[in-house]
N, C-alpha and C positions, 0 to 999 in steps of 0.2 A: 071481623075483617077491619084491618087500618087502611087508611089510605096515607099514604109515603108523601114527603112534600115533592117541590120539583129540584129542589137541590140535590136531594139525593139521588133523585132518577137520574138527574144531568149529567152527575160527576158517575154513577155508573154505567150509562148509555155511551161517554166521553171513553173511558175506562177500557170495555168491551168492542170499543172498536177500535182502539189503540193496538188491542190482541189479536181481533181475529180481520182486520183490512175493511171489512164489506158486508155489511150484511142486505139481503135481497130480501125482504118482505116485510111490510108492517107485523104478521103477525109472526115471525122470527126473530123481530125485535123484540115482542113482548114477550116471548117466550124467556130469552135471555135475560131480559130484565128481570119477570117476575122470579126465576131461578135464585140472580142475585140479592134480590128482596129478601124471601126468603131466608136465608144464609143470617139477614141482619137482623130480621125478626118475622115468625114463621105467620103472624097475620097477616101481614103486610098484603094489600090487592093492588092490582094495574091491570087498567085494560090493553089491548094492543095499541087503541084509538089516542089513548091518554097519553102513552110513550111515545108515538110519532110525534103528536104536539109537544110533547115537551123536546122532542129532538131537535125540531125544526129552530127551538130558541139558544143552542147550544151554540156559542161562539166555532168551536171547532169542527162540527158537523155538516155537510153536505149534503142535503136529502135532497134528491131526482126524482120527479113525479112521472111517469110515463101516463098514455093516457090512449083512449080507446072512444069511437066514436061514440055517439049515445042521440037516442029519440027526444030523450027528457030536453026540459028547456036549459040553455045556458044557467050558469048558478048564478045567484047574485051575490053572494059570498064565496072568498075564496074557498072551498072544498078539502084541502089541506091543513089551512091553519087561524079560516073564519075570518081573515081580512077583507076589505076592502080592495076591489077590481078593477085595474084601468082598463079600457078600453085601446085597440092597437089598429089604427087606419093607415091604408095605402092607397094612392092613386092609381088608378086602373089606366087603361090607353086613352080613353077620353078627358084623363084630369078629373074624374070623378072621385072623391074620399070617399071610402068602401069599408069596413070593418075587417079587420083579418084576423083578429080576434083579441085575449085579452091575456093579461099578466098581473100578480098580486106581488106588487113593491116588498111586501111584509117578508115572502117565503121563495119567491121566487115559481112559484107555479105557475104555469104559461097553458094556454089552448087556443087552437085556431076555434071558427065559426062550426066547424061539426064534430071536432076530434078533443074532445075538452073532460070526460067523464076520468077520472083515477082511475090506473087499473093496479101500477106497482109504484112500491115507494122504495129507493135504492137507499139506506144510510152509509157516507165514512167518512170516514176523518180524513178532514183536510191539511194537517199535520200535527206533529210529537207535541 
């Protein structure tokens, strides 16, 4: 089993969504990628996990995190692509700064205070 750099993944993650508009799930991405892996040399491994990150660093790509409430605590990393977390405050009726929740500069992934857990990752391209 090889592992693929991220060049390559890039430019066929970039590739495959030029062809098919949209792809709806991290592990629909992987699947597609490891397909094209394949094709270039039959060792070749990717996990689904590995292909989203390397998606999210793709100049032309779009990745949408949708997100589902969760028990667990807030993350301290961003959960998507391991960045670092701002913090998102709003003043409430009393002029009180309140938490409303947070977003990673790096990828773009956003959660209020209860609704923050990953559920889908949307990838496509944002243009030719």
């Amino acid at each position: 089993m090889k592992i693929p750099n991220s060049e390559l993944v890039g430019r066929i993650i970039r590739e495959k969504l030029k062809e098919t508009g949209v792809v709806r799930s991290q592990q629909e991405l992987g699947s597609i990628v490891q397909k094209e892996l394949e094709k270039v040399d039959s060792s070749f491994h990717i996990t689904p996990e590995r292909a989203r990150r390397i998606a999210i660093e793709v100049p032309d790509v779009k990745v949408t995190i949708e997100t589902r409430k969760s028990e667990s605590d807030k993350p301290e990393k961003c959960p998507a692509c391991n960045g670092d977390l701002k913090t998102l405050y709003a003043k409430n009726l009393d002029e009180e700064k309140i938490q409303v929740g947070f977003m990673c500069e790096g990828c773009g992934y956003h959660g209020d205070v209860e609704e923050f857990m990953p559920m889908r990752y949307i990838f496509m391209i944002t243009r030719d």
